[in-house]
N, C-alpha and C positions, 0 to 999 in steps of 0.2 A: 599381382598379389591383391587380394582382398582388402578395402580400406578398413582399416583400426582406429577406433578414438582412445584420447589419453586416458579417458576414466576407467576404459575397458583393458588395459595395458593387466592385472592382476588376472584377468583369465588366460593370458598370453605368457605368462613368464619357463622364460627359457628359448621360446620358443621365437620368430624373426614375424615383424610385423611392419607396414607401410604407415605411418602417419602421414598428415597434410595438416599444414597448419601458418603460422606468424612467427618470427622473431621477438621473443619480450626481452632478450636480454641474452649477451655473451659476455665469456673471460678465459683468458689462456695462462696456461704455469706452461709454460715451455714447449714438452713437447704433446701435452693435452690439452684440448680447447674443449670447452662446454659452450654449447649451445641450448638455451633456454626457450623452446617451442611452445609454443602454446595452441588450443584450435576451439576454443570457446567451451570446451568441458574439463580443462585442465591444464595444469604446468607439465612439464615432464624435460628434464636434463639430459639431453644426447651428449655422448660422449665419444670422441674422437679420439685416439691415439694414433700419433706419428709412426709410421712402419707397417700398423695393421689394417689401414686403408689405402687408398691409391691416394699419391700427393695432389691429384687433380683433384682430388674429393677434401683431403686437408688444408688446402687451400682455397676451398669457398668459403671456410671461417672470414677470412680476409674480404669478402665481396659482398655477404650480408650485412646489412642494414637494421638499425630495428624497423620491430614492424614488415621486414620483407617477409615475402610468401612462399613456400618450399614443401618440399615431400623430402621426407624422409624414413629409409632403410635401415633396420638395424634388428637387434638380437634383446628382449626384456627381461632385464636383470634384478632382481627383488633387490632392494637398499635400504633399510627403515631409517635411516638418515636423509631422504629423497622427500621432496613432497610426492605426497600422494605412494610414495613407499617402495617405486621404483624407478628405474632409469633405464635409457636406450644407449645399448653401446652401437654407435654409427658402422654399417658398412657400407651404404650408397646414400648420395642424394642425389635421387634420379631426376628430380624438374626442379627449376628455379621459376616459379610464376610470375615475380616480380622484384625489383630489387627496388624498396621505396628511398621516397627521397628523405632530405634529413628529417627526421620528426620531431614537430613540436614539443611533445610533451616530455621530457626527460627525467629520471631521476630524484632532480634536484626542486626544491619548494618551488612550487607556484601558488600566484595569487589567484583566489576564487574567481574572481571575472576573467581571469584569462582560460581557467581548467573550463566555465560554464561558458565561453566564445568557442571551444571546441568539444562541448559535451560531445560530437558525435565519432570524436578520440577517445578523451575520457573514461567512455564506458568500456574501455578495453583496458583498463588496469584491473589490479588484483580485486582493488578496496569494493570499486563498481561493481566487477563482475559477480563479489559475493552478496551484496546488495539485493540486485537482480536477479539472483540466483533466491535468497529470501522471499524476495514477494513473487516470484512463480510459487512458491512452496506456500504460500498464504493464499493466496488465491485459489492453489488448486485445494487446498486446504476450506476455502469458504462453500467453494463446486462440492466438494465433499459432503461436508456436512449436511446443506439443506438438500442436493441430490440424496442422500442416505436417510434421509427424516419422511422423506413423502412430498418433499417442494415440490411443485412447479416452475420452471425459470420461464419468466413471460416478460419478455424487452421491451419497454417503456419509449416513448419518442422521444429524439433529442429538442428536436423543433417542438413549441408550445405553444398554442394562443395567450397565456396566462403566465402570473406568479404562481410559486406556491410559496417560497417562504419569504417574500417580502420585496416592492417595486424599485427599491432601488439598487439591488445589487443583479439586475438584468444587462445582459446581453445581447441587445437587439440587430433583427434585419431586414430589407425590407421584403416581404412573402409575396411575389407577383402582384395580385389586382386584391389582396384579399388583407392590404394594412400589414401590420407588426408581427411577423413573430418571433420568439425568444429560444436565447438557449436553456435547456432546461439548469434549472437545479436542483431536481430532485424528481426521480422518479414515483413518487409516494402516494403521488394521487391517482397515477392510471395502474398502479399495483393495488392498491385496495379497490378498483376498479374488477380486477382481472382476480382477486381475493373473494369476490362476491359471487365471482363465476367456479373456481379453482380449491376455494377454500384456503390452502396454503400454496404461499407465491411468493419467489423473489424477483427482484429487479437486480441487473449488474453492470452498468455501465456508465461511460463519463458525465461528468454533471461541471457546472459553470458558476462561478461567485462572482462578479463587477462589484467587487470588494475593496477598495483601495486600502491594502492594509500591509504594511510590509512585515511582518512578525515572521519568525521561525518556523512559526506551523502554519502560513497560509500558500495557497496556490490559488489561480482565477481555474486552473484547470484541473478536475482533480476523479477519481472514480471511485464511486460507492454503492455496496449493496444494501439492496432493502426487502425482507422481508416481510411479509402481511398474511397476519392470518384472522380469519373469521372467527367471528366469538371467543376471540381471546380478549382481557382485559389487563391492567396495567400488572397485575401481579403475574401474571403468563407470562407478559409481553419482557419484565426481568428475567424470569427463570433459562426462556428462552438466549436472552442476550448473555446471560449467567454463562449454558452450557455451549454456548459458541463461542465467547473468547478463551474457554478453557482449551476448547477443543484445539481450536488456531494455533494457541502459544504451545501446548505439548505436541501437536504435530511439529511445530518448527524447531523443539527444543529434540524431538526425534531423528528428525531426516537432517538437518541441517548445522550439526554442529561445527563442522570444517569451518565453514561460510561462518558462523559466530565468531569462533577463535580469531582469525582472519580481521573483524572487525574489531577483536579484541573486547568482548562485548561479556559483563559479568551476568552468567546466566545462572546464578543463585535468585537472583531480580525476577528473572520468569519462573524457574520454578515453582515458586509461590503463586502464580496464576492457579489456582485449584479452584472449585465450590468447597465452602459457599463463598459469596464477593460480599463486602460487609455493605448496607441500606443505609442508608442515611437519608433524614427527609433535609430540605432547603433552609429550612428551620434551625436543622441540628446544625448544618452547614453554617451558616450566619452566625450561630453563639461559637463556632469554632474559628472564625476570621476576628469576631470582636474580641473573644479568648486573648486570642493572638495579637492584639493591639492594631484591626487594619480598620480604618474606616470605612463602614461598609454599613450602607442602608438596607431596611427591609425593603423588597420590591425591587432592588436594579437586580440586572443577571449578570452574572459569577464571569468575572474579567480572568485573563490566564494568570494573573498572580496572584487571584482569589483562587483559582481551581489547583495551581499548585499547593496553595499552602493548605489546602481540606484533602490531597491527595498525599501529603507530606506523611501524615496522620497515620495513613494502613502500608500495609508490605503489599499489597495487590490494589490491583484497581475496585473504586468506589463508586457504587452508585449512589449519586443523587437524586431523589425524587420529589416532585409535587414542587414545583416551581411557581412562582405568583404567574397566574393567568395573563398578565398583562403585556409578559416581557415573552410568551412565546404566541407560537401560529394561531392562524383561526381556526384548523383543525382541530385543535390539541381538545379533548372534552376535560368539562370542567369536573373537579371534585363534588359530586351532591353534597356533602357534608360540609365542604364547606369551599364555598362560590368562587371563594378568590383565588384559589390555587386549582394548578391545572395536573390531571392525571397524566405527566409526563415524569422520562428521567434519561440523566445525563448520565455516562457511565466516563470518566476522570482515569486516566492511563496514571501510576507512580509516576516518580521520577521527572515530573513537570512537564511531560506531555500531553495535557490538559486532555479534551472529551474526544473521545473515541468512538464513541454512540450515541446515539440523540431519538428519541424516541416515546412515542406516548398510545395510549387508549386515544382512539376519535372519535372525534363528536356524531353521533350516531340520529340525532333528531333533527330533522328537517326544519323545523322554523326555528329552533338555537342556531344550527348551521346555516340560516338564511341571515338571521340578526349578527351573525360573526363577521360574516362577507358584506356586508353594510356597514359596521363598526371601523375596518379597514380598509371601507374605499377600495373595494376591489369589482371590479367590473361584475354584476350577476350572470350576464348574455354568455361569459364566455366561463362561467363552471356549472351553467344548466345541466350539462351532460353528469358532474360532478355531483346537482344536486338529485339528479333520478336514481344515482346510487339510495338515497333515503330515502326515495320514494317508493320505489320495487322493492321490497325484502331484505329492508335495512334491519342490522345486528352490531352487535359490540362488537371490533374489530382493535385492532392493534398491531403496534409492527416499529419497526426501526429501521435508522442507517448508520453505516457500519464505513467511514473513512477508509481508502485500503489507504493512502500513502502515510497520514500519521499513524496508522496502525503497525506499517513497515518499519516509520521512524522510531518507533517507542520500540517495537522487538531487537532492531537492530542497534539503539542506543544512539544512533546520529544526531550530530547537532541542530541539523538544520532539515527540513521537509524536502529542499530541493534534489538533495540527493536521491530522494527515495522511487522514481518517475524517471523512466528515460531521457523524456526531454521536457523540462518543467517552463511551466507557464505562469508568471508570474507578473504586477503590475510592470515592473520597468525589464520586461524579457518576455519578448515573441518567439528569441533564434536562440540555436538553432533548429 
């Protein structure tokens, strides 16, 4: 018999179908036993009755384990009482693959460092699995979008001679005969690199923080995309960020509501993701912290319990723009109008899950961008190639990066960022 998965189980009704799958859970009223399989697209309740199966077959209830591995035969019965809305009434279970041993993870609470000592358990519960099931849909969600606009996807190196946003939260190792190289953290400079050639270009892949910081929202290990496009400027370079987290939250508010519910997640919060997303400059932002009674000087940059309380403020996320030049990159091009603020902007998720985008206009003239790279002590020898970009047929460009795991955390409502990554990297956690 042709294999079946759970999710496909509603073009099959009535009709007898082969699963393969895991044990998540059983329970018997006497003479019915329910076995709860699972096969990583779904739950699904087989049901067993005494008399209308062989007792050799009624009695493997008894010899399953959770977590054991099995095939199972039976007949798909429509239920709207069911998850997922149907159920298998059992008449064989032809193979037994394994019958595991006791499993750790059970039921009943556990404590976080014990669930993250077995994330590679873990991700086999309900709560994980809808998670995960979220950020593929975000993801395939970001491929979407910029594949559908005219992007280019051009893969940036992980390995780097250089910073790009700053020397001390590097990753170093040591590169053969040829000194240091680092793990990147940010793709952003060999994408406006490949932006000069491409015009529009994203980058998508993992980036690195030696961040000592233990907050809710941080990871050393984390993935983000970035796109870059030619002659665009800071007001593009929003619109653009504008209609991509729209796009993201209504696709996920689309395909993905099971997996909401599931997390129990109030998806009135996303709906309100629409255009337009309310601008705010750093300016407005700072009379709305001193508003607020926080002490908060002009010129530091916006701590999470600065960005929560300016994000408190709208029902959707906020952009902040025009940040004092000081407190971001040597990229970032400044305001002409006026010096000290730099043409960047922070885009602030509701609900206290601070920035989600980070993003500015680059500095496009070759001896500002030479004077930048001198100002922070950053090696010239190793962004020469960096600066021939403004040498050859330099233009107004701009572009951003786009968090995927706080963006997963803030969709999905989770507390903490660890969940949102398979297997999360964080200062006091390598394993598993």
């Amino acid at each position: 018999m042709a294999r079946t998965y759970i999710n496909e189980l509603g073009l099959h009704a009535g009709n007898e179908v082969q699963l393969h799958g895991w044990l998540y859970h059983k329970r018997s009223s006497g003479k019915v036993r329910f076995l709860l399989m699972r096969d990583g697209t779904g739950v699904v309740q087989c049901v067993m009755v005494k008399g209308q199966v062989p007792d050799s077959v009624f009695d493997v209830f008894d010899t399953l384990t959770q977590e054991s591995s099995f095939s199972v035969k039976g007949k798909v019965r429509k239920d709207d009482r069911a998850p997922g809305g149907f159920e298998l009434d059992v008449i064989d279970i032809p193979k037994i693959y394994q019958i595991a041993m006791e499993y750790p993870i059970t039921p009943k609470e556990h404590g976080i460092e014990f669930l993250a000592d077995r994330r590679h358990l873990w991700l086999r519960s309900t709560r994980q699995h809808a998670i995960m099931r979220v950020r593929h849909r975000i993801i395939k969600s970001i491929r979407d979008f910029f594949d559908g606009r005219g992007f280019t996807l051009v893969d940036s190196p992980i390995l780097t001679p250089a910073a790009c946003e700053g020397t001390s939260t590097l990753f170093d190792t040591d590169y053969f005969d040829l000194g240091k190289a680092y793990l990147t953290q940010s793709g952003q400079l060999y994408a406006e690199a490949s932006a000069m050639a491409m015009g529009k270009v994203y980058c998508f892949g993992p980036t690195f923080r030696a961040e000592k910081s233990k907050t809710r929202r941080h990871l050393t290990e984390f993935w983000m995309v970035e796109p870059e496009v030619a002659f665009n400027d800071l007001n593009d370079d929003m619109d653009l960020a504008e209609d991509f987290l729209e796009y993201i939250v209504q696709s996920v508010l689309k395909d993905c509501m099971p997996e909401l519910k599931v997390l129990e997640r109030d998806v009135t919060k996303l709906q309100n993701v629409k255009k337009p997303l309310p601008r705010i400059t750093y300016d407005e932002a700072v009379k709305i912290l001193l508003d607020k009674g926080l002490p908060f000087e002009w010129g530091n940059d916006l701590g999470g319990t600065d960005e929560t309380v300016v994000s408190e403020q709208f029902d959707r996320p906020v952009m902040v723009h025009r940040y004092p030049s000081e407190v971001k990159a040597f990229y970032m091009k400044r305001d002409p109008e006026n010096p000290k603020v730099a043409l960047a902007v922070d885009v602030l998720a509701p609900e206290g899950y601070g920035e989600i985008i980070g993003g500015s206009q680059r500095e496009d003239d070759l001896d500002v961008l030479l004077s930048r790279i001198k100002e922070h002590h950053l090696p010239q020898e190793a962004f020469e190639w960096y600066l021939d970009l403004r040498r050859f047929g330099s233009v107004p460009h701009a572009g951003f990066g786009l968090g995927v795991e706080r963006t997963v955390g803030w969709i999905c409502g989770l507390e903490h960022v660890r969940e949102t990554i398979p297997f999360p990297r964080m200062i006091y956690r390598n394993t598993p």
